[in-house]
ROFILO-532389 format. One line per 8 residues: their letters; for each residue x, y, z of C-alpha. Coordinates in steps of 0.5 Angstrom, whole numbers. Layout:
BEGIN
A	X,Y,Z; ...;
This chain:
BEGIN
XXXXXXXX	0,0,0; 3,6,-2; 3,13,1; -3,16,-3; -7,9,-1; -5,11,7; -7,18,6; -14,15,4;
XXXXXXXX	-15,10,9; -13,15,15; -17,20,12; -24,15,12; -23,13,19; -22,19,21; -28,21,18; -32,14,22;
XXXXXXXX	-27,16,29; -31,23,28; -38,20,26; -37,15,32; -35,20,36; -41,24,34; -45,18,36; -42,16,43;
XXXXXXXX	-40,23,47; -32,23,49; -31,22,56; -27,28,60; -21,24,62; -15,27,66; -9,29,60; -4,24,62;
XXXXXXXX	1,31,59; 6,30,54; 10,24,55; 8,21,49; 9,27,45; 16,28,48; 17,21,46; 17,22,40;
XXXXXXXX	20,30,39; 25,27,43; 26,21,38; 27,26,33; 30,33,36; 35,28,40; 38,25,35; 42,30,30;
XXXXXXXX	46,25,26; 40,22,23; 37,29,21; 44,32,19; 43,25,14; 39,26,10; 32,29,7; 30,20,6;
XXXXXXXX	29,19,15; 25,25,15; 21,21,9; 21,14,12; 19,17,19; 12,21,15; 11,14,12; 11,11,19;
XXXXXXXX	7,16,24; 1,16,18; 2,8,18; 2,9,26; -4,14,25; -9,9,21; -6,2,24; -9,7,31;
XXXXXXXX	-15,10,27; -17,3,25; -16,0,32; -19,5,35; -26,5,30; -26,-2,31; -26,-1,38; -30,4,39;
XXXXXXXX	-35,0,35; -34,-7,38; -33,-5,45; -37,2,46; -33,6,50; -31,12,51; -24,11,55; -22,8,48;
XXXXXXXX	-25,14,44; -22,20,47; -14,15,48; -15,15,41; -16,22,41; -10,24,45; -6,20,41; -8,23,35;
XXXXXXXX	-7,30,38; 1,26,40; 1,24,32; 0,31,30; 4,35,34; 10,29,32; 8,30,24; 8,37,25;
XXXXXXXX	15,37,29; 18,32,23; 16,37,17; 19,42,21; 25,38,22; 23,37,13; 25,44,13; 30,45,16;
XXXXXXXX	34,40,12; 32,42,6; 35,49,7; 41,45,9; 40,40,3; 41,47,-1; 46,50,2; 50,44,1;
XXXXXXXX	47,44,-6; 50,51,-7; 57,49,-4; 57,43,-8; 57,47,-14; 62,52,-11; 66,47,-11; 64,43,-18;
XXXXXXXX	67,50,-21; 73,51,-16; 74,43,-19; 72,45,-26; 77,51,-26; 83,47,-23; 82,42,-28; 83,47,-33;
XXXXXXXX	89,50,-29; 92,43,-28; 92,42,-36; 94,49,-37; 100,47,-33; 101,40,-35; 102,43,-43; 106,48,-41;
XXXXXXXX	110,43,-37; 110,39,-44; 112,44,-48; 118,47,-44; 119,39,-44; 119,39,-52; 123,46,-51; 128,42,-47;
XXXXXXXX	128,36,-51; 130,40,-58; 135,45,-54; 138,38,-51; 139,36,-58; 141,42,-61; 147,41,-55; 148,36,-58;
XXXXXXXX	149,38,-65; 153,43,-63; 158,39,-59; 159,35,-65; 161,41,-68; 165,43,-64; 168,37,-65; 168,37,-72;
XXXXXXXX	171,44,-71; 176,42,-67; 179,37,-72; 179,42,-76; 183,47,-73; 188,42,-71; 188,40,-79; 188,47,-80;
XXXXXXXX	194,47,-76; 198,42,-79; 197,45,-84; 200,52,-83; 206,48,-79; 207,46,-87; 206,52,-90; 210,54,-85;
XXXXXXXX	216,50,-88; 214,51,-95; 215,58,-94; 221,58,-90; 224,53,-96; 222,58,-101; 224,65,-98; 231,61,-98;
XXXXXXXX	231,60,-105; 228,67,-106; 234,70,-103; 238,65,-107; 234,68,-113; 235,75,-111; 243,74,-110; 243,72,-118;
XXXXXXXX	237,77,-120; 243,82,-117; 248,80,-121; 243,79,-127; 242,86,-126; 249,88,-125; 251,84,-132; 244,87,-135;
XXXXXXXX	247,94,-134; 253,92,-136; 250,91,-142; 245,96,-142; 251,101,-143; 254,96,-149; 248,97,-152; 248,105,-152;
XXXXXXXX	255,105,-153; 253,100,-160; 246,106,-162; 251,112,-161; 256,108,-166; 251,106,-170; 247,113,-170; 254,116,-172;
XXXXXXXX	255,111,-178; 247,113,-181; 247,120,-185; 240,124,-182; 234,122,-185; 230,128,-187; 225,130,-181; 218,129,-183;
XXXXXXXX	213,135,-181; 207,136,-179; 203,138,-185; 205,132,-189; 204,127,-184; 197,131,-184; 197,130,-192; 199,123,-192;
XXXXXXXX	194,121,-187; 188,124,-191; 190,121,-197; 189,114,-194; 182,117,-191; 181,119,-197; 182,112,-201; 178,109,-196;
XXXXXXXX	172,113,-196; 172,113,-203; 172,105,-203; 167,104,-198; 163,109,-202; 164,104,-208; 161,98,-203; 154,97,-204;
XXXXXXXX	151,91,-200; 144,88,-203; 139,87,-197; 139,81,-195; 147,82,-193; 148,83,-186; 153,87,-185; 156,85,-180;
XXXXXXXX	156,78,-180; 160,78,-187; 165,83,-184; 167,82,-177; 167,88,-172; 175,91,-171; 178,95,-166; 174,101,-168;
XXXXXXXX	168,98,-169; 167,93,-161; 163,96,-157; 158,99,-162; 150,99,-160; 148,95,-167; 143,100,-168; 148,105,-170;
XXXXXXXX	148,101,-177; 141,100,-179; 141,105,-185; 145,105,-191; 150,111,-190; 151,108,-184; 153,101,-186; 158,105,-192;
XXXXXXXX	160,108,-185; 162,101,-182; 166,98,-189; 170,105,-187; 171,103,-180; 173,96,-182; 178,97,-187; 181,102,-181;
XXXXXXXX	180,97,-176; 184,91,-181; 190,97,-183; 190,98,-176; 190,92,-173; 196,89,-179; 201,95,-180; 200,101,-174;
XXXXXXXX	200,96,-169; 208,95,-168; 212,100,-169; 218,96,-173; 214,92,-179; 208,88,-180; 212,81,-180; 213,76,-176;
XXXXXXXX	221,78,-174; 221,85,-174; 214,84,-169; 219,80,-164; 223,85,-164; 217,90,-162; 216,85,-156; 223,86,-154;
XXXXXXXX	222,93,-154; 217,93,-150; 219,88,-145; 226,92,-145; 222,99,-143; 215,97,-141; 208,97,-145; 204,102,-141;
XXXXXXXX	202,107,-146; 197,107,-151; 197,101,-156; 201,97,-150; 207,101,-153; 213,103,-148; 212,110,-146; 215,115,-150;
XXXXXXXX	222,118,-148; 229,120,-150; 231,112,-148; 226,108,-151; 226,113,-158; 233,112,-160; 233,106,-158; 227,105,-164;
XXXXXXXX	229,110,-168; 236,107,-169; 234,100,-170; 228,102,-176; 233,106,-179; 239,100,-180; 233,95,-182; 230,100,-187;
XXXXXXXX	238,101,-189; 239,94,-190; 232,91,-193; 232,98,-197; 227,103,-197; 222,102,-204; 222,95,-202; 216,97,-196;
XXXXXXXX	214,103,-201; 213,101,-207; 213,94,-205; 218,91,-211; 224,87,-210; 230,90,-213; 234,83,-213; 240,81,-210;
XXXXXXXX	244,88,-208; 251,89,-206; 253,88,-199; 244,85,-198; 246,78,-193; 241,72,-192; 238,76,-187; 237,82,-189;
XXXXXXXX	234,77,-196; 229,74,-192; 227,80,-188; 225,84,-195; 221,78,-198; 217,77,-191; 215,85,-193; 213,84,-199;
XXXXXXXX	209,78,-196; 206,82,-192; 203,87,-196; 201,81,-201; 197,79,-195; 194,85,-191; 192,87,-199; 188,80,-200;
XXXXXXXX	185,80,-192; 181,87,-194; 180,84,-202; 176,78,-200; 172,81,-195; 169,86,-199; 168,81,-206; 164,76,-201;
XXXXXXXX	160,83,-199; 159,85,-207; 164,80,-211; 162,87,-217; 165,92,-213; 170,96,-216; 176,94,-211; 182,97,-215;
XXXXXXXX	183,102,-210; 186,97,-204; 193,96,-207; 194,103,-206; 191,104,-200; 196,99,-198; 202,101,-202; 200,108,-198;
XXXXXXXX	199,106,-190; 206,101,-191; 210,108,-193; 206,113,-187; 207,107,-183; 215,107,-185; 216,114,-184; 213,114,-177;
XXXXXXXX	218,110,-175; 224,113,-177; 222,120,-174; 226,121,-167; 219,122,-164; 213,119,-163; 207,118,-169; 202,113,-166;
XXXXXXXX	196,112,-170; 190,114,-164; 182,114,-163; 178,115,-157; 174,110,-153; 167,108,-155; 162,112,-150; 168,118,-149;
XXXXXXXX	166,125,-148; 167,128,-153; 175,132,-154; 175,138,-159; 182,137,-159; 182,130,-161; 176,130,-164; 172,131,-171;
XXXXXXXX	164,130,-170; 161,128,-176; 156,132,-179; 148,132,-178; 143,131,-184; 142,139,-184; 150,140,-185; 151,142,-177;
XXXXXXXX	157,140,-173; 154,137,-166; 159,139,-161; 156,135,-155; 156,128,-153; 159,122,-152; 162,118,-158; 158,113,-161;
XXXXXXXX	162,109,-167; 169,112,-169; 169,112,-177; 177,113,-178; 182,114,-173; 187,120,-171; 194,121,-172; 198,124,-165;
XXXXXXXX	206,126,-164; 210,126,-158; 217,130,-158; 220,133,-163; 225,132,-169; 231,133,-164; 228,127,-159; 226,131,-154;
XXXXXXXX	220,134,-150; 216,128,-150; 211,130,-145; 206,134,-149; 202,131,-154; 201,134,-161; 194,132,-165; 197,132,-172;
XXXXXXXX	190,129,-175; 183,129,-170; 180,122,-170; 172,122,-174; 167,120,-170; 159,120,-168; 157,123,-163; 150,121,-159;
XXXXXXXX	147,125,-153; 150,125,-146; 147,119,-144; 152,116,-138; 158,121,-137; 165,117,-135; 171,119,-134; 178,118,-139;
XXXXXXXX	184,115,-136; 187,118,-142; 185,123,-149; 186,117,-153; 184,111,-150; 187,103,-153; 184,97,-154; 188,93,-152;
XXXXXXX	190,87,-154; 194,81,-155; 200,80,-159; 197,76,-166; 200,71,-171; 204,74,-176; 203,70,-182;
């Protein structure tokens, strides 16, 4: 029988305990106090441990006073109705009354420990959050220890590279070391054979200078025995020169390539022509400018490059005066000075008077003459070699450009360059063939703009493309005064606007090259 069925009964024989007592008045009866009462709240109040448990013993003992209440209603009704009485009545009574303080005692009792259940709720709560957020503090440590764990573990390996490192590094070293102790030895052994290789240095130089006078001594005998060769002025220097140009611009006008001739794969860029942007050659009066160019660039490059001759023996014996007096002038030719010029001027003179002088004119052999050894033979017919050759690089270049052109010209340009070039090197000062740097400002001294297409010369502006290159002296007829520069002829060029301004290390800039095989 559940609560809701007790409830039910003790409410209906509580009704038939009240009918009964309706029926069969209550006898006044003398209260027996409150020992009952007692009984019960101090079962309940005296013991703290049971209410402190929980709200299920104050349950349990509800369902116990209504069982007790309605076991008690029934039997009183029972009573009442079987024997009548009124004593069983108003006992039955009292102890209703008992039962009802009781149960009134317990629902406070209820109370009481459903305020305590809440406040305990409430602190259980509490201290569910402080768990919740000492859960999240204890995993934001244990990832903070994982990570300086991490961190360790990486800084540990990282110790550990580095002492193989240290390590390797050692090893190094000591080899390293080893090394420089070999070094050391090397060098200890080489600066002995150093200073046994100054000692002979010393007497070389000392035999050098020995021979050094022997050999002024032989130039001034020489020069003594060789009658004076007329000096050359400036002004047929200037004359002979623009004859030359004139001759070659005469033959590059008469080289017309046809349009599917491209110029500079048929002619190969010279000295005059590397460096030079190939938009400057686009047009026909600029190709025409190019043949000129090329053909300087072929008698630069074949006969003004040595200052003895053109062939291969005289080309050697350029080399030895440039290794005797050094080769940091322009064209890597000695430094102009009284010493290096009566040594040139001296040699050219006695070879010229061996091989004779129509020979590199005029190009002809004149046969056997008297006193002419093996030597000076041979040395005459490698000239006229040497002119056959220089005369058939420029004819077979042009003839594959135009195989029509008129090309009668060459030999006489030939003929012409080969006696400039002889009478510049029997001067007793210095005549060099020169031309500026491509990308040079422009000097009015040393140079010659071309004309715009309105005839107006531009007088700004850096080189562009040199068309025929310049004639230059230092010194004078007597060999002296060989500081200052003389323009005999400026060199033609085309100028463009200032674009990237640079400074000359000279007037005159070299194209510097090796020595070529003189065939």
């Amino acid at each position: 029988m559940n609560r809701n069925q007790n409830l039910g009964f003790f409410k209906s024989t509580s009704q038939a305990a009240v009918m009964k007592e309706a029926e069969y008045p209550v006898t006044p009866t003398k209260p027996r106090g409150n020992q009952t009462r007692q009984n019960y709240v101090g079962e309940f109040s005296s013991n703290p441990q049971s209410c402190a448990g929980s709200t299920r013993s104050a349950n349990h003992s509800s369902n116990g006073v209504e069982k007790h209440l309605q076991f008690n209603s029934v039997t009183s009704a029972m009573q009442n109705r079987d024997a009548g009485g009124t004593f069983w009545h108003n006992n039955l009574r009292r102890q209703n009354r008992k039962l009802f303080f009781s149960n009134k005692n317990l629902h406070e009792m209820n109370n009481r420990l459903k305020a305590r259940v809440g406040r305990l709720t409430a602190e259980c709560d509490d201290m569910k959050r402080e768990k919740t957020r000492s859960d999240k503090e204890y995993k934001a440590s244990i990832q903070k220890i994982s990570s300086e764990a991490e961190a360790s573990k990486y800084l540990r390996g990282q110790l550990e590279n580095f002492g193989a490192q240290k390590e390797a590094l050692r090893e190094d070293l000591m080899a390293s070391r080893l090394q420089c102790q070999s070094l050391e030895e090397q060098l200890y052994h080489r600066e002995a054979k150093l200073q046994d290789s100054l000692q002979t240095l010393k007497l070389c130089r000392d035999e050098a200078r020995g021979l050094r006078d022997q050999v002024q001594a032989l130039q001034k005998e020489m020069l003594a025995q060789v009658p004076n060769n007329e000096v050359i002025t400036d002004e047929v220097f200037s004359r002979d020169f623009h004859a030359i140009v004139s001759l070659v611009k005469s033959l590059s006008r008469s080289i017309q390539p046809p349009q599917n001739v491209d110029i500079l794969d048929a002619l190969e860029p010279g000295v005059l022509l590397r460096d030079v942007s190939k938009h400057h050659w686009d047009t026909r009066a600029r190709k025409k400018a190019y043949v000129e160019a090329w053909i300087w660039s072929v008698l630069i490059d074949k006969v003004f490059r040595y200052a003895f001759g053109p062939c291969k023996d005289l080309v050697n014996l350029h080399i030895y005066w440039c290794f005797i007096f050094g080769d940091s002038w322009i064209n890597r030719w000695p430094k102009p000075n009284p010493e290096s010029e009566t040594w040139r001027f001296t040699t050219v003179t006695k070879l010229v008077g061996d091989t004779g002088q129509e020979t590199l004119i005029a190009g002809q052999d004149h046969g056997d003459r008297p006193g002419l050894n093996a030597y000076a033979h041979q040395l005459q017919q490698e000239m006229l070699e040497r002119r056959g050759y220089v005369a058939n690089i420029i004819k077979s270049h042009l003839t594959a450009v135009v195989p029509t052109s008129d090309l009668s010209h060459i030999s006489e340009v030939v003929n012409k360059a080969f006696a400039l070039a002889l009478d510049m090197s029997m001067q007793r000062f210095r005549v060099q063939v020169t031309w500026p740097d491509i990308g040079e400002e422009f000097e009015a001294s040393s140079m010659t703009p071309v004309p715009d297409r309105n005839g107006e010369e531009i007088r700004r502006g850096v080189v562009a493309f040199i068309v025929n290159p310049g004639l230059s002296r230092w010194g004078n007829a007597r060999g002296q005064d060989f500081g200052v520069c003389h323009e005999i002829v400026p060199s033609l060029v085309q100028l463009e606007p200032v674009q990237t301004r640079r400074e000359a290390l000279h007037v005159l800039v070299p194209i510097k090259q090796g020595p070529e095989e003189v065939q």
